[in-house]
C-alpha positions in Angstrom: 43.1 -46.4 15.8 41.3 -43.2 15.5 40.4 -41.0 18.1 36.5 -39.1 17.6 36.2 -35.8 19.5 35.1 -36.0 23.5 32.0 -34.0 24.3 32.3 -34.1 28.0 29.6 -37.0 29.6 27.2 -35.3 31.9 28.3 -37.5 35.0 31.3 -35.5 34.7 29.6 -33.0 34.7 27.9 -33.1 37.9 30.6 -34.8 39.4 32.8 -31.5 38.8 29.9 -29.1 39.9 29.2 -30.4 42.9 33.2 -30.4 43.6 32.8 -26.8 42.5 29.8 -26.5 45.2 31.7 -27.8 48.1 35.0 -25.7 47.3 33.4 -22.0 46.9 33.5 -20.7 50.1 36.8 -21.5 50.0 39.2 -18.7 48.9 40.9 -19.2 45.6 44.0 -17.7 44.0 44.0 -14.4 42.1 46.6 -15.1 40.1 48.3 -18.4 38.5 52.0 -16.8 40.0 53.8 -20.4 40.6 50.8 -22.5 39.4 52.3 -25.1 37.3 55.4 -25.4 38.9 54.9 -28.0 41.3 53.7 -31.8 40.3 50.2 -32.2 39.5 50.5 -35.3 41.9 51.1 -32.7 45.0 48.3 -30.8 44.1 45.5 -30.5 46.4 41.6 -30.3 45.5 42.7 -31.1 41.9 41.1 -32.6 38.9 43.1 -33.7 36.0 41.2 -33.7 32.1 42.7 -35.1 29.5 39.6 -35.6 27.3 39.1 -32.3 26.0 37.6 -30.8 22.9 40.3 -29.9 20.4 39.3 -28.5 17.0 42.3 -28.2 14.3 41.4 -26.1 10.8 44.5 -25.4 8.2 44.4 -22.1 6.9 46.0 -19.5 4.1 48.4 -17.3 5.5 47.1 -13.8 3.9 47.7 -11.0 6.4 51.3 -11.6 7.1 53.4 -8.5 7.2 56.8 -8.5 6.3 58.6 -4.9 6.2 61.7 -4.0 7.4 63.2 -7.0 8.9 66.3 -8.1 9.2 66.7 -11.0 6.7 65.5 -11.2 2.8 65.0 -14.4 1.1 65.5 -15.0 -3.0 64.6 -17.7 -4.8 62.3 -20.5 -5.3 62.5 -24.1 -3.2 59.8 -27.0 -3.5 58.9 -28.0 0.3 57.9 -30.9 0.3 53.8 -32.0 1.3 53.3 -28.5 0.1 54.5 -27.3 -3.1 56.4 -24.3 -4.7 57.8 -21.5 -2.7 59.3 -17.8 -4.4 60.3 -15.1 -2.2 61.4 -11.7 -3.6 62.8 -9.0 -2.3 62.0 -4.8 -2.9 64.5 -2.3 -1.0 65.4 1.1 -1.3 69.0 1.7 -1.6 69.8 4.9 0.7 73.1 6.6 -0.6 76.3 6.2 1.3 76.8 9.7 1.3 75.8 13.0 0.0 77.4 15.5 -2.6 79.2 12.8 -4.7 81.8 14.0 -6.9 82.9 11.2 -8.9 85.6 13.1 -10.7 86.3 14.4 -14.1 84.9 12.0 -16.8 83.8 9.6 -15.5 83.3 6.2 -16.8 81.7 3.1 -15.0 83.8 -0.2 -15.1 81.2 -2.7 -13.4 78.7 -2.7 -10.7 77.0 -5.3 -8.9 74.4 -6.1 -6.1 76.5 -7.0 -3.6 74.0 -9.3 -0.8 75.6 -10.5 2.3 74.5 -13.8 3.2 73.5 -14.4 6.9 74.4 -18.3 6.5 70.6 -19.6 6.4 69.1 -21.4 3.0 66.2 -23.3 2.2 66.6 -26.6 0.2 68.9 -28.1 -2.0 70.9 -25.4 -3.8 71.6 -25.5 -7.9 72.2 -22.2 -9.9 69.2 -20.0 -10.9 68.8 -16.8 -13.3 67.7 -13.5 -11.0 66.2 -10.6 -12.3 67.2 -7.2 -11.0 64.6 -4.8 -12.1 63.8 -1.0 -10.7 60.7 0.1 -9.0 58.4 1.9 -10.3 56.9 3.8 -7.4 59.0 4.7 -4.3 58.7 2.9 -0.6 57.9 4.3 2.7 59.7 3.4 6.3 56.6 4.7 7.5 54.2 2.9 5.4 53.3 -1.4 6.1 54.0 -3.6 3.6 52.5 -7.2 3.5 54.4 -10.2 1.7 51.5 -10.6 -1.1 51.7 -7.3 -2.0 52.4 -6.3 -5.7 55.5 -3.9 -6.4 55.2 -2.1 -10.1 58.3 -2.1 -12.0 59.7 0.1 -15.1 60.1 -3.5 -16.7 63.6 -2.3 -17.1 65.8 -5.6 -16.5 69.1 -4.2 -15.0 70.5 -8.3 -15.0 72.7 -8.3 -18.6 71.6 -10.9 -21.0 74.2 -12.7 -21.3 74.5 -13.2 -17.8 74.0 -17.1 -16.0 72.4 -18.4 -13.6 73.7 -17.5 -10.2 74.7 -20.4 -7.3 74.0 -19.0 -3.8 77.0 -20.0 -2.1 76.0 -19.1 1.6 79.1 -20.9 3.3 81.5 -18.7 2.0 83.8 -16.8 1.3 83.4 -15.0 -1.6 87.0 -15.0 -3.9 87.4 -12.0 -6.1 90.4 -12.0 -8.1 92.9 -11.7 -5.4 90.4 -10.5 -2.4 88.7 -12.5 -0.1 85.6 -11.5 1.0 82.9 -12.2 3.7 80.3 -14.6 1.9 78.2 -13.1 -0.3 75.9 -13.0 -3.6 77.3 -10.5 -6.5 74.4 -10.3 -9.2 76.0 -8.5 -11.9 74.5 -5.3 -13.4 74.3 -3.7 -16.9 77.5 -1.2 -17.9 75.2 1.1 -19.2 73.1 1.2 -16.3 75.9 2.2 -13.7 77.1 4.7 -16.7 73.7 6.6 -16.8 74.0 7.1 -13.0 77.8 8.6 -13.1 76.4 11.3 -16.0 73.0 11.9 -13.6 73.0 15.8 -12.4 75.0 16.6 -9.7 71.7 17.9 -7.9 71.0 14.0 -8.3 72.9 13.3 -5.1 72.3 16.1 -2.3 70.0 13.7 -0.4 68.2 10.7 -0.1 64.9 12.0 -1.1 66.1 13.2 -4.7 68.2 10.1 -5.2 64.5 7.9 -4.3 63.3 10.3 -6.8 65.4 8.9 -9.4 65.4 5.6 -8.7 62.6 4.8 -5.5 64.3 1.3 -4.9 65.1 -2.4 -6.5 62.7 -5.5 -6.9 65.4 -8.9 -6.9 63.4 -11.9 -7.2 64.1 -15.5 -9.2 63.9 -15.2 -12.8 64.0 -19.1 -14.2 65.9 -22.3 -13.4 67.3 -23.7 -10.2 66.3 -24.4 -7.1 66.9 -23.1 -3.4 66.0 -20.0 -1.2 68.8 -18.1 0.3 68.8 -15.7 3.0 70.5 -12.4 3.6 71.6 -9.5 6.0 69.5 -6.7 4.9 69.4 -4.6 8.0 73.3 -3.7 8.8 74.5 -1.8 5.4 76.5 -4.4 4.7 74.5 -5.3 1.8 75.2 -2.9 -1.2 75.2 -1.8 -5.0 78.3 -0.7 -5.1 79.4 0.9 -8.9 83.0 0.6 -9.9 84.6 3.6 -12.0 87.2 5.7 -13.2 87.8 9.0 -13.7 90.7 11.1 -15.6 92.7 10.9 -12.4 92.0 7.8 -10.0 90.1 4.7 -10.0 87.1 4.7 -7.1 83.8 2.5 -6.0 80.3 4.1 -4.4 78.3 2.2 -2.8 74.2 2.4 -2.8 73.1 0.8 0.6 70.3 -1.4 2.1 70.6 -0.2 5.8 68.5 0.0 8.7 67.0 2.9 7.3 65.7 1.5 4.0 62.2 0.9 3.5 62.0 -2.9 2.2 59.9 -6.3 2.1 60.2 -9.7 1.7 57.3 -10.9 -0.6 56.4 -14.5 -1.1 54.3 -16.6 -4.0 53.3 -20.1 -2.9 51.8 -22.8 -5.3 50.1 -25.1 -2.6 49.6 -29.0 -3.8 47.2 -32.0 -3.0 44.6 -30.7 -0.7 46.1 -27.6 0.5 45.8 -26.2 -3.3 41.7 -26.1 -2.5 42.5 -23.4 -0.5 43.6 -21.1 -3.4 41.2 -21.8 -5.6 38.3 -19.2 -6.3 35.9 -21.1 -4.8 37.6 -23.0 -2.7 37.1 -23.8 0.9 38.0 -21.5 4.1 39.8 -24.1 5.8 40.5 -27.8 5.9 39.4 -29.6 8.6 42.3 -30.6 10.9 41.2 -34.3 11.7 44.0 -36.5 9.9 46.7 -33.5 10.0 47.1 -29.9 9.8 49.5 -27.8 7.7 52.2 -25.1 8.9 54.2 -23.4 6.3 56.1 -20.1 7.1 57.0 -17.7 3.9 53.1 -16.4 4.4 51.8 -20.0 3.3 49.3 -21.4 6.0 48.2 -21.7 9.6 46.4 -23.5 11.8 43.1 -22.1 13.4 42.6 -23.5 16.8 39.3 -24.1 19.1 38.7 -25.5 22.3 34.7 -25.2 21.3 33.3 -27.0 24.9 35.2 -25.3 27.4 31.6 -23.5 29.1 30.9 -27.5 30.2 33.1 -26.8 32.9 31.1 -23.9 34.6 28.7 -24.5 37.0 24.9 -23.7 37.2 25.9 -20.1 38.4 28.4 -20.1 35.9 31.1 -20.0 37.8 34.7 -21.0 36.6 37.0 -23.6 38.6 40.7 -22.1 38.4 43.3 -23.7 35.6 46.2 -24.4 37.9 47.3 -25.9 34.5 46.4 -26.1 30.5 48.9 -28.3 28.5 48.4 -28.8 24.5 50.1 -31.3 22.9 50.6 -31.1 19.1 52.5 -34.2 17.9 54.4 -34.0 14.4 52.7 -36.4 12.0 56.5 -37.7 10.7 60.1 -36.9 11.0 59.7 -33.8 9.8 62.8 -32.2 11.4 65.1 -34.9 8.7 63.6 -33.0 5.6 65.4 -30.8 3.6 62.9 -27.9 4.7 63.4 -27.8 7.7 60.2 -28.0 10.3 60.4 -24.9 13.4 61.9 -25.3 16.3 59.4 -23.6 17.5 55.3 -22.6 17.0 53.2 -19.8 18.5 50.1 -19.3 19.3 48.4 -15.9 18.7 45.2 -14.3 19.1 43.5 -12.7 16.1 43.0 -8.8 17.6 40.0 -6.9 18.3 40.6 -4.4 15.2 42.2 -7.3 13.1 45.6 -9.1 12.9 46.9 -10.8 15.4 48.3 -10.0 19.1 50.1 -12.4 21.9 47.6 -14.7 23.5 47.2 -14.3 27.6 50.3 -17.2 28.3 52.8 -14.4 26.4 52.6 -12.3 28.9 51.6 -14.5 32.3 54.4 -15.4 34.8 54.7 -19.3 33.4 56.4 -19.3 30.4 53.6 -20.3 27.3 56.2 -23.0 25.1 55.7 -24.1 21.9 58.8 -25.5 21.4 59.4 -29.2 20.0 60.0 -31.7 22.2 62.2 -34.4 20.6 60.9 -36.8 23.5 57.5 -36.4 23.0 57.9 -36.0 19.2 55.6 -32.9 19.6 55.2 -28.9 19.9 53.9 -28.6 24.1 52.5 -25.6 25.1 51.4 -23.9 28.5 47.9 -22.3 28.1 46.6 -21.9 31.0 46.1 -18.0 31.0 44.2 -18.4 27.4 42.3 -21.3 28.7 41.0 -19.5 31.8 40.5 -16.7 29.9 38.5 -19.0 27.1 36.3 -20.7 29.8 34.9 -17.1 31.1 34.3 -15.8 27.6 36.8 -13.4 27.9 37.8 -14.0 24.5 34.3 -14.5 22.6 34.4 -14.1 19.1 38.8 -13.7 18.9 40.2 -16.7 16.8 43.7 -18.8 18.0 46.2 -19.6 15.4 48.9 -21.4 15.1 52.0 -20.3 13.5 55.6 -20.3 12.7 58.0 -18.6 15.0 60.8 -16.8 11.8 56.7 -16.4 9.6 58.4 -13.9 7.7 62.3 -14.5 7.4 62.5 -18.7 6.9 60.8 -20.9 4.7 60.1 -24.1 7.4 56.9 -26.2 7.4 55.4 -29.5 9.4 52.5 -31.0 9.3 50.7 -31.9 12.4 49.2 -34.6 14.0 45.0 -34.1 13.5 42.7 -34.7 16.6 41.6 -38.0 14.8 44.7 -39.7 14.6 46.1 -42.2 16.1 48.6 -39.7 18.1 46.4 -36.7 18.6 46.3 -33.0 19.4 45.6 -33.1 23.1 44.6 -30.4 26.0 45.4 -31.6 29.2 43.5 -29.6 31.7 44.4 -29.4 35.8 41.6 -27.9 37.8 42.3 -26.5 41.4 38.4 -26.8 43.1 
């Protein structure tokens, strides 16, 4: 049975000023330190709303920023209910160390990209081709980087021809030959390649900045075939280009690094499906209304805009606010999402859009009660505390400043789940306790 949005009757309206009346002179709390904590049943002076206005609007992901963190995703995965994911990565690769002498003639026996996994993958795994291609224009640890952004290329592909498709093997370990080694993804590189940086000017290698003048970083993303998004350590070092060679008197590896202090981003393409692809078109709509569902999907895909558009009913005729001892929102899961291949969060935030644009924590991030978001296997549903936001909502602290709903890993996972809409037969909900 659907479920049509309350608009708060005006007996309840009076009935709640004139509670609001009698309490005034009374001398309320300052702070919501504790509130919450104790049963709403032991509450005195309280008044319990379940009914409450609750808007639900899926919208593109477009502002999502995605420098220097601490996992990379390749590949391409369909997730299911939403369509095709590719995520790409673009590092710098900071030299191991300075003033290389690689010996008297030398001569380059292999090299590879050499990518750590951190265990993490996204869908159903079967080989795929990688490219491998060299940046065009160097990166900046200073500078922000967003995951739609566009990276230029020499159009250079470093990836040999007659090289396969790759399987991401996350589990481990990696054999070669006789070694064992910690799991992780060798893309194989062009001879040539590693030879033209042995006979590179010694000059070449004094320091990081005329190295990144030579070759300002890598661009790694899925080339053709396959299917499955894997996920690795780019943050430790331990994730490397490391050229094999010889020289007229010993045999020797260096290793090119993506550490801490490499500039890099993860950088997503999403083909959206069924409704959701209305949102890319060029005319498109903003948003879909959330009434049957609404769409999360991390990897910079969508989000949910939230609105709680009645809240001023509850102010009386001096407009006056009664005190949220409480503010739960339930967001049940539309189906057993958390059984899909893709796997749904285990947890959702809710942000505020900022003041000078993206997006800061919402007033429960900070307050004393802790603001949720987690799923609730029980209640087959995200719950969150927002009673700090609420209170904040219902004095118009927060006029004009959007709420969204979004993924907790946004920029390092690719997880999605589709929500229950406020017109379904197992709604969104705002529960709302009132201390008078």
């Amino acid at each position: 049975m659907k479920r049509t949005d309350f608009r708060i009757h005006p007996t309840v309206c009076l009935v709640l000023g004139c509670l609001i009346a009698f309490s005034w002179g009374c001398t309320k709390p300052e702070t919501d330190i504790g509130l919450g904590l104790q049963p709403t049943s032991e509450l005195l002076d309280a008044v319990v709303v379940d009914t409450v206005t609750v808007e639900l609007a899926t919208v593109l992901e477009d502002s999502l920023e995605t420098d220097e963190l601490s996992t990379g995703l390749i590949g391409q995965v369909f997730v299911p209910r939403f369509g095709l994911v590719r995520a790409s990565l673009a590092s710098q690769l900071r030299l191991s160390a300075t003033d290389v002498d690689f010996g008297p003639n030398p001569v380059a026996d292999s090299m590879f990209l050499q990518l750590r996994y951190t265990g993490d993958f996204y869908g159903r795994l079967s080989p795929e081709r990688l490219s491998v291609q060299p940046l065009a224009d160097s990166l900046s640890l200073d500078s922000t980087y967003y995951s739609n952004g566009t990276f230029a290329t020499t159009g250079e592909e470093w990836v040999p021809t007659e090289s396969g498709p790759l399987s991401f093997e996350p589990s481990g370990p990696t054999i070669v030959g006789s070694d064992t080694l910690a799991a992780q993804l060798r893309i194989p590189l062009r001879a040539d390649v590693a030879q033209a940086i042995l006979d590179l000017d010694t000059t070449t290698f004094d320091g990081n900045a005329s190295w990144f003048g030579h070759l300002p970083g890598l661009l790694v993303q899925h080339a053709e075939g396959g299917h499955g998004v894997a996920a690795f350590d780019i943050s430790s070092g331990l994730s490397v280009m490391r050229l094999h060679y010889h020289n007229d008197n010993d045999t020797s590896s260096y290793d090119f690094l993506i550490s801490p202090l490499s500039a890099r981003v993860n950088l997503f393409e999403s083909g959206l499906l069924g409704e959701l692809s209305d949102l890319q078109e060029a005319e498109g709509p903003d948003d879909l209304a959330g009434t049957e569902r609404a769409y999360v999907l991390s990897a910079s895909g969508c989000k949910v805009r939230l609105r709680f558009p009645h809240l001023s009913a509850f102010l009386d005729s001096a407009g006056h606010t009664p005190t949220v001892l409480k503010a739960e929102l339930m967001l049940p899961v539309e189906d057993a999402y958390f059984d899909k291949p893709i796997p749904a969060q285990d947890q959702l935030f809710v942000l505020l859009e900022g003041t000078d644009g993206g997006f800061v924590q919402s007033p429960d991030q900070t307050a004393p009660i802790s603001v949720g978001g987690l799923y609730s296997r029980s209640e087959k549903a995200y719950v969150f505390n927002l009673s700090s936001t609420v209170q904040a909502l219902m004095k118009g602290q927060l006029e004009g400043r959007e709420l969204y709903l979004v993924s907790s890993r946004a920029g390092i996972s690719i997880s999605s789940v589709v929500l229950a809409g406020t017109e379904a037969e197992n709604p969104a909900r705002l529960t709302i306790t009132l201390g008078l």
